[in-house]
PDB file of N, CA, C and O in Angstrom:
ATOM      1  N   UNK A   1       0.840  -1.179   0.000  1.00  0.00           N
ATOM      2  CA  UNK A   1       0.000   0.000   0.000  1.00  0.00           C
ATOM      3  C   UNK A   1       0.884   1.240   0.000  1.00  0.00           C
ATOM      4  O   UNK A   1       1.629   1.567   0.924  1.00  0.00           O
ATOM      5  N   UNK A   2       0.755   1.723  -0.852  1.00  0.00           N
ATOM      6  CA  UNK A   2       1.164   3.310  -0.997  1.00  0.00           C
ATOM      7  C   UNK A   2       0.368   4.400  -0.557  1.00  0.00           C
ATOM      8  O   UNK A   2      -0.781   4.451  -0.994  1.00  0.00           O
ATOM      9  N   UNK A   3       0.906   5.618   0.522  1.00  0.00           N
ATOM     10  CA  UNK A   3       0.024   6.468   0.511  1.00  0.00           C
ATOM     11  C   UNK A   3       1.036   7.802   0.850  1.00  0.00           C
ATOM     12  O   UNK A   3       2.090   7.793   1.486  1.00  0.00           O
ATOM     13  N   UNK A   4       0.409   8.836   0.263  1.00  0.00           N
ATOM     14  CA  UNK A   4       1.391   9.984  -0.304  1.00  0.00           C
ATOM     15  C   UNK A   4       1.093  11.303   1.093  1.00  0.00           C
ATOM     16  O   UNK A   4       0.103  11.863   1.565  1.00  0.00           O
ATOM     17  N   UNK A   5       2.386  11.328   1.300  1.00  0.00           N
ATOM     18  CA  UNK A   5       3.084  12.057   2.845  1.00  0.00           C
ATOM     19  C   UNK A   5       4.003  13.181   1.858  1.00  0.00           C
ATOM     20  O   UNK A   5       4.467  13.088   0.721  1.00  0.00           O
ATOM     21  N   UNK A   6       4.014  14.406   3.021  1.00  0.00           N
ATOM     22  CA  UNK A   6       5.127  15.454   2.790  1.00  0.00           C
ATOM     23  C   UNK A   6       5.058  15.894   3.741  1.00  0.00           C
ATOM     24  O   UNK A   6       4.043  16.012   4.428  1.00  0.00           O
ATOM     25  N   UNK A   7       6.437  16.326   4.048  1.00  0.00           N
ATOM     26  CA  UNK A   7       7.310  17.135   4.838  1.00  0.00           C
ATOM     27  C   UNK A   7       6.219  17.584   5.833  1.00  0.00           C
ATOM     28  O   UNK A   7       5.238  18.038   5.244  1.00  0.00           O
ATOM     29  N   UNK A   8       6.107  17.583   7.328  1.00  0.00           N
ATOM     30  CA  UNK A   8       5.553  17.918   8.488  1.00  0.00           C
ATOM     31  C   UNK A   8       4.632  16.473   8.438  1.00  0.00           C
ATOM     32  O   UNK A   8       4.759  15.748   9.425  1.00  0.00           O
ATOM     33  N   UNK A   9       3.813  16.060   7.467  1.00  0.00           N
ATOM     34  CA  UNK A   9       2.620  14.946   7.706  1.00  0.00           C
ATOM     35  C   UNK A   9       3.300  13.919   8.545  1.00  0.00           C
ATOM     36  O   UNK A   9       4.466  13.613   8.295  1.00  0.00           O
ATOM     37  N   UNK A  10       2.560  13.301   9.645  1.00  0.00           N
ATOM     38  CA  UNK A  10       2.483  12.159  10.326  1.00  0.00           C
ATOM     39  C   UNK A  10       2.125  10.977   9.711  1.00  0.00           C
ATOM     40  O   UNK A  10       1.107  10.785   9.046  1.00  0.00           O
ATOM     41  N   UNK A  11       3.441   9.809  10.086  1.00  0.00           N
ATOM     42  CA  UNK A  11       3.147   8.457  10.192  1.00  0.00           C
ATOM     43  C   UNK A  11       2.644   7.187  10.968  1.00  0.00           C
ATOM     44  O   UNK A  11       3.506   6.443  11.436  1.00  0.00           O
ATOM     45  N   UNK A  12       1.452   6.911  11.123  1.00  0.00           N
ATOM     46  CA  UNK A  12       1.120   5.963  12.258  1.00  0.00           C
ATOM     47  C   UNK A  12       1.794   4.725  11.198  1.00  0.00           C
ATOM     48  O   UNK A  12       1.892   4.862   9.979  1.00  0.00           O
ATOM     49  N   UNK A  13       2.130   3.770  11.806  1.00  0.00           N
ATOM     50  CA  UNK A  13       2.975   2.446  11.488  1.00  0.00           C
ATOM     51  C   UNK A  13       2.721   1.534  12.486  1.00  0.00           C
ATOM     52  O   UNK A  13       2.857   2.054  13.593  1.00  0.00           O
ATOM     53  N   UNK A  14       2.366   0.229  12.528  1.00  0.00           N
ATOM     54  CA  UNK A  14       3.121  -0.999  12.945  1.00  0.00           C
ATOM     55  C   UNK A  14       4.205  -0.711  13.499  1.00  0.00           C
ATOM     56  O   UNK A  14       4.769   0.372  13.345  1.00  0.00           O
ATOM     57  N   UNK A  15       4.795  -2.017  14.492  1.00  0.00           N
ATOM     58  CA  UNK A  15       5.849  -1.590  15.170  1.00  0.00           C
ATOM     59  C   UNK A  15       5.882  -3.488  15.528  1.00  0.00           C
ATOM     60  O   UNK A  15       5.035  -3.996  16.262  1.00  0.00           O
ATOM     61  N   UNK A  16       7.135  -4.403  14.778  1.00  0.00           N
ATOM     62  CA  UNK A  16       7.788  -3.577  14.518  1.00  0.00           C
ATOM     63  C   UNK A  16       8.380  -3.665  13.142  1.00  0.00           C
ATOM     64  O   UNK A  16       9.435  -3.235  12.677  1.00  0.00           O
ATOM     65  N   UNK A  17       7.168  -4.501  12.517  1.00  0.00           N
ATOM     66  CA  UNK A  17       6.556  -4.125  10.682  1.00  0.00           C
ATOM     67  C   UNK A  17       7.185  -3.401   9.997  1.00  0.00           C
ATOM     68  O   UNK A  17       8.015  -3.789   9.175  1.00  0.00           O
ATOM     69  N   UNK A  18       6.773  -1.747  10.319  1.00  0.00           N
ATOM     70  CA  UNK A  18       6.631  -0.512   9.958  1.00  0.00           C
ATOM     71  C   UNK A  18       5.897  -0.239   8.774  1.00  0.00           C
ATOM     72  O   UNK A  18       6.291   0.570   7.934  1.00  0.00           O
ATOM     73  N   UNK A  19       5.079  -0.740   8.701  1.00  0.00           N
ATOM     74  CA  UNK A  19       3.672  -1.026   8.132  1.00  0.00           C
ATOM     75  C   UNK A  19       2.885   0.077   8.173  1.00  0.00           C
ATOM     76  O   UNK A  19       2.187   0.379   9.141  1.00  0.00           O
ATOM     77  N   UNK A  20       2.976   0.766   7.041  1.00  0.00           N
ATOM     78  CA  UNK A  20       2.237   2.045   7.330  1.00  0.00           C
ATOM     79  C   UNK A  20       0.525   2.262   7.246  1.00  0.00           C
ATOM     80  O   UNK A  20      -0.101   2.011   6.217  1.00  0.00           O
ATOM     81  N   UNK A  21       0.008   2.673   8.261  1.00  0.00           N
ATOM     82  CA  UNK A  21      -1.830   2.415   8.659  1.00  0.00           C
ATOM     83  C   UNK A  21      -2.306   3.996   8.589  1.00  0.00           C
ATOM     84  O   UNK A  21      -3.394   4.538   8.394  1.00  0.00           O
ATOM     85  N   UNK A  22      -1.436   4.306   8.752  1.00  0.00           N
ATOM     86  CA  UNK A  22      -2.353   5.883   8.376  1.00  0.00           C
ATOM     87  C   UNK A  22      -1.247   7.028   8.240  1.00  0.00           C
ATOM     88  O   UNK A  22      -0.084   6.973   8.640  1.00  0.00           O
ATOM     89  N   UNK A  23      -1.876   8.058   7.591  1.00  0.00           N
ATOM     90  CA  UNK A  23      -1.007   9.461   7.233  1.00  0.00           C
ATOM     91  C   UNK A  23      -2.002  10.951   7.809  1.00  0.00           C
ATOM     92  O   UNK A  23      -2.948  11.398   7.161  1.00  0.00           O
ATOM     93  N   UNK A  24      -1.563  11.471   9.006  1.00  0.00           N
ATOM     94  CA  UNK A  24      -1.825  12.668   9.533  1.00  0.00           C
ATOM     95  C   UNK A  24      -1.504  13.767   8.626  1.00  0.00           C
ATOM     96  O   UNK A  24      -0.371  14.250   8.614  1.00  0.00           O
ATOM     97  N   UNK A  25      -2.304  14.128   7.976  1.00  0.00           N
ATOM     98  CA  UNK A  25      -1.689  15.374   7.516  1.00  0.00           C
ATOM     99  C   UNK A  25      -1.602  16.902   7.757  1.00  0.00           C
ATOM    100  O   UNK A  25      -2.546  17.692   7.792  1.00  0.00           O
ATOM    101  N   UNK A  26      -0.376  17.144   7.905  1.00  0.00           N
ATOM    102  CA  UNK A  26      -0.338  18.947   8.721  1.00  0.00           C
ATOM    103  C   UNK A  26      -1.420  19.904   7.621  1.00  0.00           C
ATOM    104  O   UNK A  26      -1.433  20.223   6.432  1.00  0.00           O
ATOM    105  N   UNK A  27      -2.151  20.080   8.671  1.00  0.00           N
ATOM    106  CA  UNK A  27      -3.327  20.749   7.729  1.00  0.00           C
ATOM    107  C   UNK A  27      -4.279  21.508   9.085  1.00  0.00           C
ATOM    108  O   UNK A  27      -4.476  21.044  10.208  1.00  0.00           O
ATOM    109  N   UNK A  28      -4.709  22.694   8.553  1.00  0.00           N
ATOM    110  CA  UNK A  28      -5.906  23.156   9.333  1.00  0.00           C
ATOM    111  C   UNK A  28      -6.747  21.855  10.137  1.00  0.00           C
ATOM    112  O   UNK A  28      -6.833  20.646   9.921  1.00  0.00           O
ATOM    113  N   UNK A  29      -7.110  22.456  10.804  1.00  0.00           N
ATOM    114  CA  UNK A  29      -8.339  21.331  11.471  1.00  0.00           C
ATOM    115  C   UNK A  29      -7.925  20.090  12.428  1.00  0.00           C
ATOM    116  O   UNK A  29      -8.612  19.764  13.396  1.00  0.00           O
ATOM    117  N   UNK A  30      -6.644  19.389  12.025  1.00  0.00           N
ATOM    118  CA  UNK A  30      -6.277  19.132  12.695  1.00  0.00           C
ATOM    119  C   UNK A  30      -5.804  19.071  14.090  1.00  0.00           C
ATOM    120  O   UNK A  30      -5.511  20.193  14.503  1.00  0.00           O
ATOM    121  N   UNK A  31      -5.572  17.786  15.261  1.00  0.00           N
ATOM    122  CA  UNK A  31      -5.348  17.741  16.081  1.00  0.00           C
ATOM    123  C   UNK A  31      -4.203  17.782  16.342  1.00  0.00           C
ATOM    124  O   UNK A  31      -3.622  16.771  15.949  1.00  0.00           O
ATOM    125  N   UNK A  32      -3.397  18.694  16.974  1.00  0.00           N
ATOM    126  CA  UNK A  32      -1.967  18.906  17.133  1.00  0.00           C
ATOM    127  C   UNK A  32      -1.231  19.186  18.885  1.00  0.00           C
ATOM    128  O   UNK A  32      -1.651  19.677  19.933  1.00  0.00           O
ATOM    129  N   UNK A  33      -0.335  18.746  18.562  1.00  0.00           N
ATOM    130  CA  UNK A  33       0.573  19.206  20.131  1.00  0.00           C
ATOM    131  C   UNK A  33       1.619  19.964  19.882  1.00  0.00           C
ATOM    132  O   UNK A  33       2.175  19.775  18.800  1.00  0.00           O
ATOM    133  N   UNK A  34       2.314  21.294  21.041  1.00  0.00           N
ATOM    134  CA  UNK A  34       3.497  22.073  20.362  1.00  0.00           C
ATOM    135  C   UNK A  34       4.210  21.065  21.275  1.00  0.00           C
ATOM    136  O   UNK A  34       3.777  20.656  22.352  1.00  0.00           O
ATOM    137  N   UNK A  35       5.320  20.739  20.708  1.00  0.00           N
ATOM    138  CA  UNK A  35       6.734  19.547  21.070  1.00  0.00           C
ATOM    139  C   UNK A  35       7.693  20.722  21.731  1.00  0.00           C
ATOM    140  O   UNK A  35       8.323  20.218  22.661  1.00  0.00           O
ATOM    141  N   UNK A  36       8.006  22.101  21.562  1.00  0.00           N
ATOM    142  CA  UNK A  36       9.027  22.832  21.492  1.00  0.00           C
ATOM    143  C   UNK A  36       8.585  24.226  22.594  1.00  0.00           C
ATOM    144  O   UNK A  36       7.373  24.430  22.665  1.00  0.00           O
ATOM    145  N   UNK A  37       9.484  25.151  23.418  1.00  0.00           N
ATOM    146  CA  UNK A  37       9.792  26.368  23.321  1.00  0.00           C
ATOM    147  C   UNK A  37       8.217  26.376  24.678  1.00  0.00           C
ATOM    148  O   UNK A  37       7.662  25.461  25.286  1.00  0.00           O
ATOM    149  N   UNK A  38       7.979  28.056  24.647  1.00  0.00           N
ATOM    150  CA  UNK A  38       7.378  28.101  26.225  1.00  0.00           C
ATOM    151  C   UNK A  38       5.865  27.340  26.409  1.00  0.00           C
ATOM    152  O   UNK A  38       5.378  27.193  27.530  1.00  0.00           O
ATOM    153  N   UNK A  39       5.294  26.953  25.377  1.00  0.00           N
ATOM    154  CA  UNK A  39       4.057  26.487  25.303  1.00  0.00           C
ATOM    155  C   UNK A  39       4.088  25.155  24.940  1.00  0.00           C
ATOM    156  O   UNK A  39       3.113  24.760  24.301  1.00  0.00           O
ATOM    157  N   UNK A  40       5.350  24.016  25.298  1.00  0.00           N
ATOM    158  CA  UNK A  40       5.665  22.691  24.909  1.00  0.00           C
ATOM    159  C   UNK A  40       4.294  21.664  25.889  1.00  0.00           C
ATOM    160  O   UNK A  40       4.214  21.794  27.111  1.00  0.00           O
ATOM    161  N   UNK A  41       3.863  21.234  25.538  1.00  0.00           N
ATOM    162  CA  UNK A  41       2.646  20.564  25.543  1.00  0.00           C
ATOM    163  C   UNK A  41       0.591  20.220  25.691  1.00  0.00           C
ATOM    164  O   UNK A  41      -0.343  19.463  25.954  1.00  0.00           O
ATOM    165  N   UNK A  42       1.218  21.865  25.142  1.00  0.00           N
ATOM    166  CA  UNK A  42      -0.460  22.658  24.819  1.00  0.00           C
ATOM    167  C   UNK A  42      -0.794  21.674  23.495  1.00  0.00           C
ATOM    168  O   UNK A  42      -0.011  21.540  22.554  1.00  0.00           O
ATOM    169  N   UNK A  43      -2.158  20.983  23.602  1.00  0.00           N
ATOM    170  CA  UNK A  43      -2.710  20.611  22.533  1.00  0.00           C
ATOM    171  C   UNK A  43      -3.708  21.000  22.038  1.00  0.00           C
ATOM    172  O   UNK A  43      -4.461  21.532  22.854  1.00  0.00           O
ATOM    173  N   UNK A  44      -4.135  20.964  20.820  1.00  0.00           N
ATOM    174  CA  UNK A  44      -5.722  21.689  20.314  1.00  0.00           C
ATOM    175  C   UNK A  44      -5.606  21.321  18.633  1.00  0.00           C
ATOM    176  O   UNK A  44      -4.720  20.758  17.991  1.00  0.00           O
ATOM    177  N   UNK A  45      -6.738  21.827  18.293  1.00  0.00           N
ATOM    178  CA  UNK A  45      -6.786  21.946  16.833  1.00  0.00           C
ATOM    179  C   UNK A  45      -6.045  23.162  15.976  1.00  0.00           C
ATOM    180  O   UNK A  45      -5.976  24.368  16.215  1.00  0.00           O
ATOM    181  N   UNK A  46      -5.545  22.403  14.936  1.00  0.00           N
ATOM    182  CA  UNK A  46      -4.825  24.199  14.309  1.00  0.00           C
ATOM    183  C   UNK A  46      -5.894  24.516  13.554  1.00  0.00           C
ATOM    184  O   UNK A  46      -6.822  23.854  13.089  1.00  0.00           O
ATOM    185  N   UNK A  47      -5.438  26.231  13.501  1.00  0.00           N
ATOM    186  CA  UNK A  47      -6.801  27.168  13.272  1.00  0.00           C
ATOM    187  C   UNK A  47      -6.149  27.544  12.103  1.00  0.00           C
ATOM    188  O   UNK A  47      -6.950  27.496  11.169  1.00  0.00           O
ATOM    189  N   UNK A  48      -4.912  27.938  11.712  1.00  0.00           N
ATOM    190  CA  UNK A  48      -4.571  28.633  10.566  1.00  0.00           C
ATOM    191  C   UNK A  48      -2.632  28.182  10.719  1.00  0.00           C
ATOM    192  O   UNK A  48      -2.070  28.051  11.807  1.00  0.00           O
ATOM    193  N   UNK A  49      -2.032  28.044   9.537  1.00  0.00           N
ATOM    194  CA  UNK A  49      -0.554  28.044   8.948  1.00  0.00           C
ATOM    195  C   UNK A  49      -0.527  29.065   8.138  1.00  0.00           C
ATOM    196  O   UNK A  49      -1.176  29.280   7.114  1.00  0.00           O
ATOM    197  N   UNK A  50       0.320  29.715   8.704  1.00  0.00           N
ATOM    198  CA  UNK A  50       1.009  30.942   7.820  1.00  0.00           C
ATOM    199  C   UNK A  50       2.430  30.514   7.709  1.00  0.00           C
ATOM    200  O   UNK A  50       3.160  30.247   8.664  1.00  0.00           O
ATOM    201  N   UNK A  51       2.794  30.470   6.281  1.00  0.00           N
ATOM    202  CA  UNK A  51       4.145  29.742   5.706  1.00  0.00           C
ATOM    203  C   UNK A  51       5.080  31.138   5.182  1.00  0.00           C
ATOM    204  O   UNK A  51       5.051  31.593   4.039  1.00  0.00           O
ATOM    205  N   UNK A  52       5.598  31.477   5.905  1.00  0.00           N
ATOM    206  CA  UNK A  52       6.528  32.465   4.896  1.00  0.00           C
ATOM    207  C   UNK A  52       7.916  32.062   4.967  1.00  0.00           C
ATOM    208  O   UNK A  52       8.367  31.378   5.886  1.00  0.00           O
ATOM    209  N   UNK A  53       8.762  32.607   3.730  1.00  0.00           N
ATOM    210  CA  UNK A  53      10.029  32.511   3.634  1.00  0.00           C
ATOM    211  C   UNK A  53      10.994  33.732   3.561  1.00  0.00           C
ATOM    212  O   UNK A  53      10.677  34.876   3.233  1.00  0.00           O
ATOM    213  N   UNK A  54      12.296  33.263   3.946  1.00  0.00           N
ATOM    214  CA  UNK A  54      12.771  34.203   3.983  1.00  0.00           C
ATOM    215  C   UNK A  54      13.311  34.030   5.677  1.00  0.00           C
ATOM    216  O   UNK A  54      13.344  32.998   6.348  1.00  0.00           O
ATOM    217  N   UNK A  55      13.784  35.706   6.144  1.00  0.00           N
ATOM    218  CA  UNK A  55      14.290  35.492   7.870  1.00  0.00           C
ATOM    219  C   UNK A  55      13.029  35.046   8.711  1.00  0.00           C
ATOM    220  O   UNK A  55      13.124  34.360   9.729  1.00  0.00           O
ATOM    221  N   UNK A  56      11.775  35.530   8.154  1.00  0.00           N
ATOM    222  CA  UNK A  56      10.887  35.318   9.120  1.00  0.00           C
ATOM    223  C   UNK A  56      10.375  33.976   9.120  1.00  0.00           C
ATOM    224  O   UNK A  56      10.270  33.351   8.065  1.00  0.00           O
ATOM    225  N   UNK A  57      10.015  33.438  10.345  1.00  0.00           N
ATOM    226  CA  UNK A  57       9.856  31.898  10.436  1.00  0.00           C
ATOM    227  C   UNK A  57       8.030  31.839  10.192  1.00  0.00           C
ATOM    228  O   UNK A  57       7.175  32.690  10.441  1.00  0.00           O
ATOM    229  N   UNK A  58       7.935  30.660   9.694  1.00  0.00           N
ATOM    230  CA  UNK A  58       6.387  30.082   9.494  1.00  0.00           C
ATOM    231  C   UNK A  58       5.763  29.769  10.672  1.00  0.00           C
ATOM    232  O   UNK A  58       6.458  29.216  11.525  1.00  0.00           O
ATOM    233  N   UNK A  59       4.319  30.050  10.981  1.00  0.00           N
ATOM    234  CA  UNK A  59       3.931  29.845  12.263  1.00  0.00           C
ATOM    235  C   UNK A  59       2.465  28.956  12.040  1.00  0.00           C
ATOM    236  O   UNK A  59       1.966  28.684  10.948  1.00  0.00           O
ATOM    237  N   UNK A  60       1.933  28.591  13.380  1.00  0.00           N
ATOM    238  CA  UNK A  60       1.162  27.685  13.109  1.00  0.00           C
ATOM    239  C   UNK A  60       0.588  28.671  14.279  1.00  0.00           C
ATOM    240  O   UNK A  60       1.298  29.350  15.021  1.00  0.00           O
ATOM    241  N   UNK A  61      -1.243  28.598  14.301  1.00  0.00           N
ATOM    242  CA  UNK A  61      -2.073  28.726  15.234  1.00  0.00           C
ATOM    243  C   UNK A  61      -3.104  27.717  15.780  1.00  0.00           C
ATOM    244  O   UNK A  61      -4.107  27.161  15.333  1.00  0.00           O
ATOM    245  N   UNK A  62      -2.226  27.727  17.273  1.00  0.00           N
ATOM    246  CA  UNK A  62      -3.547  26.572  17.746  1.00  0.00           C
ATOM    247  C   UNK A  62      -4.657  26.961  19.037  1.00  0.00           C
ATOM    248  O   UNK A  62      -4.780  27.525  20.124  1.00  0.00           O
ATOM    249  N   UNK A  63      -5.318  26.197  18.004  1.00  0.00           N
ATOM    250  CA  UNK A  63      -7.255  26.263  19.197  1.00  0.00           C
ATOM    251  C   UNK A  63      -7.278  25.705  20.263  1.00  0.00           C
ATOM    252  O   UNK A  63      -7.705  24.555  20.159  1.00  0.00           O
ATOM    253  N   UNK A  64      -6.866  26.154  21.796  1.00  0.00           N
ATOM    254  CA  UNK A  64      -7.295  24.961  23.177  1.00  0.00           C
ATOM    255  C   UNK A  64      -8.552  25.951  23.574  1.00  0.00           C
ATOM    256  O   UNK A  64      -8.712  27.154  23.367  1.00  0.00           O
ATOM    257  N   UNK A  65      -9.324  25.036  24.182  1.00  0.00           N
ATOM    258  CA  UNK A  65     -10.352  25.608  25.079  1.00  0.00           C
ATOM    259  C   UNK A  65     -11.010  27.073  24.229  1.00  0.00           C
ATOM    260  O   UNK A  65     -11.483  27.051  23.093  1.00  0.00           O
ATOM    261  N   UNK A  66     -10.926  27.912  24.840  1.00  0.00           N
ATOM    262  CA  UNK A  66     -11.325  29.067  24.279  1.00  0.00           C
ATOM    263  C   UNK A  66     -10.489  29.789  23.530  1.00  0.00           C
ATOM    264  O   UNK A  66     -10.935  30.611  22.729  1.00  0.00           O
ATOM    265  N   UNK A  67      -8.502  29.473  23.767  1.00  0.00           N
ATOM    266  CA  UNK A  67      -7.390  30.513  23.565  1.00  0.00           C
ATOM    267  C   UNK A  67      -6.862  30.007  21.757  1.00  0.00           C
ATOM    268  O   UNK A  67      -7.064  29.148  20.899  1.00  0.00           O
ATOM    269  N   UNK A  68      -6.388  30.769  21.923  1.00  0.00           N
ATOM    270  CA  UNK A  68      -5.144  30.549  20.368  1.00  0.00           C
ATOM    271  C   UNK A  68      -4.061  31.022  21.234  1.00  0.00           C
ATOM    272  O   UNK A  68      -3.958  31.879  22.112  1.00  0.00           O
ATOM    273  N   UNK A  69      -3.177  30.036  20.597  1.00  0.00           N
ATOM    274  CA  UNK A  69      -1.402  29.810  20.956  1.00  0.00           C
ATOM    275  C   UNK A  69      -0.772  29.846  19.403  1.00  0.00           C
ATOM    276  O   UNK A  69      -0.954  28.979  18.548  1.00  0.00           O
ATOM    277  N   UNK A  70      -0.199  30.740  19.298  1.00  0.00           N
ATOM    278  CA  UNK A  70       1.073  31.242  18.117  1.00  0.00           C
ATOM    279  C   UNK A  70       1.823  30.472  18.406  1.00  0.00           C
ATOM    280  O   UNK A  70       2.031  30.610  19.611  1.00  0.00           O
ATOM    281  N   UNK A  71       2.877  29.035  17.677  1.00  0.00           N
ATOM    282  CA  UNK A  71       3.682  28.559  17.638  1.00  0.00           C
ATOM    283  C   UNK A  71       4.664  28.917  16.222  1.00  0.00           C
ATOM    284  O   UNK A  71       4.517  29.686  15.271  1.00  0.00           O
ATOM    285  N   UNK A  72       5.702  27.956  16.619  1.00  0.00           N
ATOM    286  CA  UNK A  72       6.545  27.859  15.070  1.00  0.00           C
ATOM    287  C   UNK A  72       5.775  26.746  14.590  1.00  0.00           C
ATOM    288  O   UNK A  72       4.991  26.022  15.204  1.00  0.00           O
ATOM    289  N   UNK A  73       6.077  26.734  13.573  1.00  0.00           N
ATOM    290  CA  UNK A  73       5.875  25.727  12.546  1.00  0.00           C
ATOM    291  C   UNK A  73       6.637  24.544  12.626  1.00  0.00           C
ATOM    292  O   UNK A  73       6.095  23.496  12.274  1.00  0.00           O
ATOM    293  N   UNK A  74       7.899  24.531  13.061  1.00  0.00           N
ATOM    294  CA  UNK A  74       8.279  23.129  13.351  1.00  0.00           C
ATOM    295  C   UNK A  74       8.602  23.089  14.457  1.00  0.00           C
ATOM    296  O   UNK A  74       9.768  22.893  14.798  1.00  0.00           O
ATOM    297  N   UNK A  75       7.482  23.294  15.385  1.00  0.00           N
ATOM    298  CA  UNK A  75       7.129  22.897  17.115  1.00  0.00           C
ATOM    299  C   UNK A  75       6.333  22.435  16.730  1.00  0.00           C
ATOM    300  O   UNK A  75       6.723  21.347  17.152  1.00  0.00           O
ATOM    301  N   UNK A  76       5.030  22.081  16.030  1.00  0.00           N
ATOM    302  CA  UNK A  76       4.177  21.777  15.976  1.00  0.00           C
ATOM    303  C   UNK A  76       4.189  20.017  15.211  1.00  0.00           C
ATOM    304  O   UNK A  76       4.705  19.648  14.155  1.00  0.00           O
ATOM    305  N   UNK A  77       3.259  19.080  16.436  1.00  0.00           N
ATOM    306  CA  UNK A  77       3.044  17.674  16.019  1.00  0.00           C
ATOM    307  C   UNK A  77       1.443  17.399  15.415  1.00  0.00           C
ATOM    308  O   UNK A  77       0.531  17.939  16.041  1.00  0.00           O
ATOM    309  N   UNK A  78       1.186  16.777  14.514  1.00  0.00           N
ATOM    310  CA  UNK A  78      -0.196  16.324  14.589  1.00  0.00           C
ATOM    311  C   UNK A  78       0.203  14.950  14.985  1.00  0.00           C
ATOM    312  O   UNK A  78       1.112  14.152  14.755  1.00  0.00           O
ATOM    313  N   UNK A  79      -1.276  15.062  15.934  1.00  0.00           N
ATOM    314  CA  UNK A  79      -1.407  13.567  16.577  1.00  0.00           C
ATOM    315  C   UNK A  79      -3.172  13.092  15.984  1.00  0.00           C
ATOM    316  O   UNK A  79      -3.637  11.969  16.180  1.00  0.00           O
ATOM    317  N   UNK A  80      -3.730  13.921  15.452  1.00  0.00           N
ATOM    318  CA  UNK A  80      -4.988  13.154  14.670  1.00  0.00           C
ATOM    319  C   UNK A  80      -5.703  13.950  14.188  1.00  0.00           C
ATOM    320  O   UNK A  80      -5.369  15.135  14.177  1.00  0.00           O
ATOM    321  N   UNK A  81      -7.178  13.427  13.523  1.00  0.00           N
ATOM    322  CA  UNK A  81      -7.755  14.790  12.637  1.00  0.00           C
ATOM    323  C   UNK A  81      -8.958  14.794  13.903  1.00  0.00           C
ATOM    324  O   UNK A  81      -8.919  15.767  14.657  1.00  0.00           O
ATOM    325  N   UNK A  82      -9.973  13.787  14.144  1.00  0.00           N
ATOM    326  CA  UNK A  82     -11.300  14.372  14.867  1.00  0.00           C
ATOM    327  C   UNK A  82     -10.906  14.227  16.131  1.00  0.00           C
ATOM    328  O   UNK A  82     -11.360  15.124  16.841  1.00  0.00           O
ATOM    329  N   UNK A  83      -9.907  13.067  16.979  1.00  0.00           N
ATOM    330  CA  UNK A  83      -9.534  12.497  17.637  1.00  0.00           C
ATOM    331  C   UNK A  83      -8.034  12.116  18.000  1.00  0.00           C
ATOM    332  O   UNK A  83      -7.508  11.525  17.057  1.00  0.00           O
ATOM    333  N   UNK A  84      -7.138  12.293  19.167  1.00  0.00           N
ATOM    334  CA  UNK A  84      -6.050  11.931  19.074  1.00  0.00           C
ATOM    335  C   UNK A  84      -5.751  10.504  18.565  1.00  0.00           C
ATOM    336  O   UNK A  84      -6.656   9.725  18.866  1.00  0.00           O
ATOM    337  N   UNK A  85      -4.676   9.915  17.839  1.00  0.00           N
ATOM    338  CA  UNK A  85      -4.167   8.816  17.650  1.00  0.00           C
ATOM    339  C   UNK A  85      -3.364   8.357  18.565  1.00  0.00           C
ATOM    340  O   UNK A  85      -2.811   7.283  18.328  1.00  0.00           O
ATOM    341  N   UNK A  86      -3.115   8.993  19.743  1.00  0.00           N
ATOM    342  CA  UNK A  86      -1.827   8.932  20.299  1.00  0.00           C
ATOM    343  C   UNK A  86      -2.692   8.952  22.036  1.00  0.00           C
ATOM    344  O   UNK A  86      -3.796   9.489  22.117  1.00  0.00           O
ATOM    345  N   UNK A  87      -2.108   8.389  23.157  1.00  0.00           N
ATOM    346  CA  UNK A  87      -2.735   8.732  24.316  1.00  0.00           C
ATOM    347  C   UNK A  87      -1.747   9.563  25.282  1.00  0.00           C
ATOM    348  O   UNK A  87      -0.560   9.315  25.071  1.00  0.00           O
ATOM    349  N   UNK A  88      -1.920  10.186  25.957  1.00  0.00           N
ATOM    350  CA  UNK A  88      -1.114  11.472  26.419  1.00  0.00           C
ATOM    351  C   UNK A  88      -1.469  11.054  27.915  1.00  0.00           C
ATOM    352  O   UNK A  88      -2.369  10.311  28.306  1.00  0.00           O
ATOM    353  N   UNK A  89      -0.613  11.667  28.555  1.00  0.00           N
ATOM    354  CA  UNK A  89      -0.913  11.867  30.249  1.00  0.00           C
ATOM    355  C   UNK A  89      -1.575  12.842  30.165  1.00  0.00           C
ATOM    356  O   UNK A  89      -1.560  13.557  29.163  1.00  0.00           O
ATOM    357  N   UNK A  90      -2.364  13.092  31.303  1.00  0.00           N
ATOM    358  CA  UNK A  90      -2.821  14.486  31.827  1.00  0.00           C
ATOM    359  C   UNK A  90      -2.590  15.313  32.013  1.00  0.00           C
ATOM    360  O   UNK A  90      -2.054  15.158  33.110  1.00  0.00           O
ATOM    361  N   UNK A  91      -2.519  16.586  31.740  1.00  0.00           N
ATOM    362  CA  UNK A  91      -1.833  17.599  32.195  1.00  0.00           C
ATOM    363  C   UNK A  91      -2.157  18.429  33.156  1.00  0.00           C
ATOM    364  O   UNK A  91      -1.655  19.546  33.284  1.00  0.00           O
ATOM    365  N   UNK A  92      -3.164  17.855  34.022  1.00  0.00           N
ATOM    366  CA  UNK A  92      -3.296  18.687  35.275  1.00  0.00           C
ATOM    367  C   UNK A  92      -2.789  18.139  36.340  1.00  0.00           C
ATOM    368  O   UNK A  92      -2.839  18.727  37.421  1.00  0.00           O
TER     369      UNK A  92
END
């Protein structure tokens, strides 16, 4: 089975196969976690990617609760589209 990934998209796989079962793709709407920097394990849906080039870095905006959190663009994980794929500890 072939299925077509780029640069930021997520791989769920088998383990330890590596059998690929699904492709997350970095996209609006999505369910995401920031991995990086002062807001490292805020999760939510992203609301908007703004990609620019050049000195200024690309940023990602994510939806928790009521707030938006401004990240970079490569702090940012998707872990699923309606639902996490992934199970997390709690963060309270």
């Amino acid at each position: 089975m072939f299925l077509q990934s780029q640069r930021m998209d997520v791989l769920k796989i088998t383990i330890p196969e590596q059998e690929i079962l699904k492709v997350l793709k970095f996209k609006e709407g999505n369910l995401a976690v920031i991995i990086s920097g002062k807001n490292i394990g805020q999760l939510g849906k992203v609301s908007t990617i703004l990609k620019r080039f050049g000195p200024k870095a690309s940023t990602v905006s994510i939806q928790h609760n009521s707030e938006h959190t401004e990240t970079l663009y490569d702090y940012t994980f998707i872990i699923g589209e309606d639902q996490s794929e992934i199970n997390l500890p709690n963060s309270e």
